[in-house]
N, C-alpha and C positions, 0 to 999 in steps of 0.2 A: 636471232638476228641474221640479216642474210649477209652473207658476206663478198666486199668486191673482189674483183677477179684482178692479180696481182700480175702482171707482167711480168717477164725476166729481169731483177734491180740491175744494169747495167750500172749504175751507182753503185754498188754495194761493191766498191775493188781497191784494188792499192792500198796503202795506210791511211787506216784512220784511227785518229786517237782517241785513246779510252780518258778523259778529262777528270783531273781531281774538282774536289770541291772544296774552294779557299773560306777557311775562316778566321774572323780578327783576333785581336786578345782574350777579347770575352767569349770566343769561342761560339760565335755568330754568324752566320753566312755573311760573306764578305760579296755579295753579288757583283760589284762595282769588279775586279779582281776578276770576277768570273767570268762577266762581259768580254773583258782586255783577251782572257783564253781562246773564246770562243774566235772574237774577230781577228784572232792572228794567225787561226787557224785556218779562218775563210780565207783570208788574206792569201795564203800558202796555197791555197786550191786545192785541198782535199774534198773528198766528193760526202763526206758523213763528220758528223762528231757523236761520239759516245757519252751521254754525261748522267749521271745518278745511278753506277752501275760500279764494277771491283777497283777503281782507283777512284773514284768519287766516294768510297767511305760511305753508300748506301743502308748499309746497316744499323747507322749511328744518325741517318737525318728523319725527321719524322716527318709522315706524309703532306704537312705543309710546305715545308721546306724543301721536299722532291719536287710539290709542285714547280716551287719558286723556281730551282734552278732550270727544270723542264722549260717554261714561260719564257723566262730568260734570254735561253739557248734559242729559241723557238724566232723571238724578238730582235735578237743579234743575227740571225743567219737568214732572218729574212727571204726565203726563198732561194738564196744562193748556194746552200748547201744540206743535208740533211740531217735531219735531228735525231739521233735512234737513243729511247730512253731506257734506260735499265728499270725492268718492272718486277723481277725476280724473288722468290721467295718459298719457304720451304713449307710453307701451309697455302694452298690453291686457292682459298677466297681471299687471303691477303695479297697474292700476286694477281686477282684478280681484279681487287680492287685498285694495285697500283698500275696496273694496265688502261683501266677503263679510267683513274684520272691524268693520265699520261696521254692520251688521245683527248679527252676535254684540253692539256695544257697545248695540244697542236702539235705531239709529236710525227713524227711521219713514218717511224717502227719500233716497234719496242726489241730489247735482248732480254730474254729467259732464261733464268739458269737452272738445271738440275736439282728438284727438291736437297739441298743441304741436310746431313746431320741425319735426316726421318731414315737413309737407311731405303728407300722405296724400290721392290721388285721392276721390273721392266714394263710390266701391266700397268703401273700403278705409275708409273714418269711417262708413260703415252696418254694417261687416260687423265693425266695433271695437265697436258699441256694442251692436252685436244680443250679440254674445258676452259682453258684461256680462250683457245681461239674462238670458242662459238661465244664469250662475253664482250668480243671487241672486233670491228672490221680494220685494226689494223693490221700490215704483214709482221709476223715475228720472227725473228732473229734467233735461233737455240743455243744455248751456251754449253760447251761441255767442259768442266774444268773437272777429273776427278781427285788431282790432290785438296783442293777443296768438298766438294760434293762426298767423298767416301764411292760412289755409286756412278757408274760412266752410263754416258748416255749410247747404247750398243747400238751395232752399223743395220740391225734389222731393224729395231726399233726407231730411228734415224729416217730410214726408208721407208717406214710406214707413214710416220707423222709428213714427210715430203711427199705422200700424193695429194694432198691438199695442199693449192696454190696460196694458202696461206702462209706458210711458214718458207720465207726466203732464203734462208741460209743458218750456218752453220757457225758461230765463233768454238772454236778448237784450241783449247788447253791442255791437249792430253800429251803435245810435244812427239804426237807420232807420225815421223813426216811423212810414209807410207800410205799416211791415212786417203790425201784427196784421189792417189791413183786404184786404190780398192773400191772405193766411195761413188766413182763418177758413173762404172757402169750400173749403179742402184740407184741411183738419183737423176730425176727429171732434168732436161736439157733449163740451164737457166739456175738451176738452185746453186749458190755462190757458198763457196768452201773457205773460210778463211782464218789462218791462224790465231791462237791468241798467247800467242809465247814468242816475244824478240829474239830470243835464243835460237832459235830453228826455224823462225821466219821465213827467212830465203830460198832454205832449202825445202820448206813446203810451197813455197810459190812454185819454185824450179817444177817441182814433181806433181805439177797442175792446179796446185792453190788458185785463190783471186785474189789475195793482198790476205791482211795482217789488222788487225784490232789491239790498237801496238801503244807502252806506258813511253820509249823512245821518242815517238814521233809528236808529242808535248815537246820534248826538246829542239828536236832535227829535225823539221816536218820538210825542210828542203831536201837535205841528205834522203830520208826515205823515203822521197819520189823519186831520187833520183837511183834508188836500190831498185825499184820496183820496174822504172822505165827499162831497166839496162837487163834484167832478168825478161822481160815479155819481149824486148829485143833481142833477146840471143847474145848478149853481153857479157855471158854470167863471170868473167875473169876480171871483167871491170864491176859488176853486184859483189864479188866478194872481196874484193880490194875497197870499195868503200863501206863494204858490212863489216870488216877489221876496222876501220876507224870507229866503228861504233860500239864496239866492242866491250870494251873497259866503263864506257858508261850506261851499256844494256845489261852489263853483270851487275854493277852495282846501284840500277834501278832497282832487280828485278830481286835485288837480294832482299831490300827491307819496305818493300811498296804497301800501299803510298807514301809513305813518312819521306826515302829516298826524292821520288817527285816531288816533292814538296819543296826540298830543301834547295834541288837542282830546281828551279821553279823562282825559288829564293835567289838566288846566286845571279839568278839573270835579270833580276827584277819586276816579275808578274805577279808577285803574291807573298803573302807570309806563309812559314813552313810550321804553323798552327795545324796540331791533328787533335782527334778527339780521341778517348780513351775508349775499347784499350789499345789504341794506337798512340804509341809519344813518340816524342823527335829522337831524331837517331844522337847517339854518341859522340863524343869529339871524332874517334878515328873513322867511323864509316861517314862521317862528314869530309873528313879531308880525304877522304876516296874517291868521296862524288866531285870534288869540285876539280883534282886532278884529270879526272876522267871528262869532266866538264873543258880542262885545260888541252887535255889531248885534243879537241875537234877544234882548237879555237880558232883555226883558220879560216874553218867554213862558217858560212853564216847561217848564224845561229838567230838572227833579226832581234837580238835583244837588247832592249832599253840601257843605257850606260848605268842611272841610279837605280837603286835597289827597292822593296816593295814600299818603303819606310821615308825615302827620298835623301838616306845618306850617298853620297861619290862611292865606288869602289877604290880601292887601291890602283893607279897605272900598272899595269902586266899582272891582276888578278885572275882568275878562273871566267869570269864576266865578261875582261876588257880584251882578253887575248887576241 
């Protein structure tokens, strides 16, 4: 296949969210729910959404069902924002097939993550992802998460797969903020660095990141423009004054994800906080964690709906109405 020639993604910056995937009782894609995600997030003016990938529960939906939400997302952002689908997988013709119907559903890039679990030498995760790229002309995203994967994706091998104008940038779970200023003299002018940990976000922005692949900014997609703006401005005393407010509820997103998102998701009323197995709903007490923590920002706006997914009232002065 021959493949286009990829531009620097000017796009590919700031937060953008990694988007769960809502399901109803019966534990069905709730698409309807998933729409309301998608366009509030358009709404917000982030420049990507992330959906069928670590907080969309990718694992557990089966290749129809990727499509769906894929189409979907595709449908809702109508050109105004971009769609990067999670095609990821620890056997190469299954990630490849979910690349290649991930471009059939109109996505405009996919995210790849680090063969899981197989354990694969360096040889063997460049020459995974080079064979994605030569099955599809879209650009892709590389994912390095290694407290998932076992296996990191190394800064040479990184640099090899980035001489090809295929692959765009980087999502970065390794929480090593050090990384984008080692990284930038190996890397072609254009390829985009960006977090995948709220935790250390900022300070990888700080230290030359492009933005964040962020579970928060489902929440606070106002607040993490405005972390983003104030950091590429020279702010950074006002970026860390409002990256403390978000504090209390990036720790306990990121402690029980997705299940956490879901509930904080709940609470403001965009969706049920239905997960599939083996993911269940959190506890009483990591519930009243989230919604406190939901309480702490409730100054700022948060643009969410007063009734809840189910269309009961909240309580006056809830976690919701604050």
């Amino acid at each position: 296949m021959t493949h286009l020639t990829h531009h620097p993604p000017t796009w590919l910056a700031g937060y953008i969210p990694d988007l769960p995937t809502p399901f109803d009782e019966a534990g069905e894609l709730d698409l309807a729910a998933f729409a309301k995600l998608c366009e509030r997030q358009v709404e917000a003016e982030v420049s990507a959404i992330v959906v069928g990938e670590t907080a969309g529960e990718a694992s557990t939906l089966t290749p129809a069902e990727h499509d769906s939400i894929v189409r979907t997302a595709v449908e809702i952002a109508h050109g105004r924002v971009r769609v990067i689908a999670g095609a990821g997988s620890n056997s190469t013709s299954q990630a490849i097939e979910l690349t290649r119907r991930a471009e059939t559903a109109g996505a405009d890039a996919v995210l790849s993550v680090v063969p899981y679990y197989n354990k694969p030498m360096q040889a063997g995760i460049f020459a995974h992802f080079r064979a994605i790229a030569v099955s599809t002309s879209l650009p892709i995203i590389l994912h390095d998460i290694p407290s998932r994967t076992i296996r990191e994706l190394s800064d040479d091998t990184l640099a090899r797969l980035a001489k090809s104008g295929q692959f765009i940038g980087l999502r970065d779970g390794s929480g090593d903020v050090t990384r984008p200023m080692r990284l930038q003299p190996l890397l072609p002018p254009g390829f985009r660095l960006l977090s995948g940990d709220d935790t250390t976000a900022l300070a990888f922005i700080a230290d030359g990141g492009d933005g964040c692949i962020s579970l928060v900014s489902n929440i606070a997609p106002d607040l993490c423009r405005a972390i983003f703006k104030s950091c590429r401005q020279g702010r950074l005393q006002s970026a860390r004054y409002l990256q403390s407010r978000l504090a209390p509820l990036t720790a306990a997103l990121t402690k029980e994800s997705p299940a956490a998102l879901k509930y904080a998701l709940c609470l403001l009323g965009f969706m049920s906080p239905n997960t599939r197995l083996p993911i269940v709903e959190l506890d009483d007490a990591t519930k009243a964690e989230v919604a406190s923590a939901i309480a702490e920002i409730g100054d700022e706006d948060l643009a969410c709906p007063i009734e809840s997914w189910h269309g009961r009232r909240f309580p006056k002065g809830s976690a919701a109405t604050s």
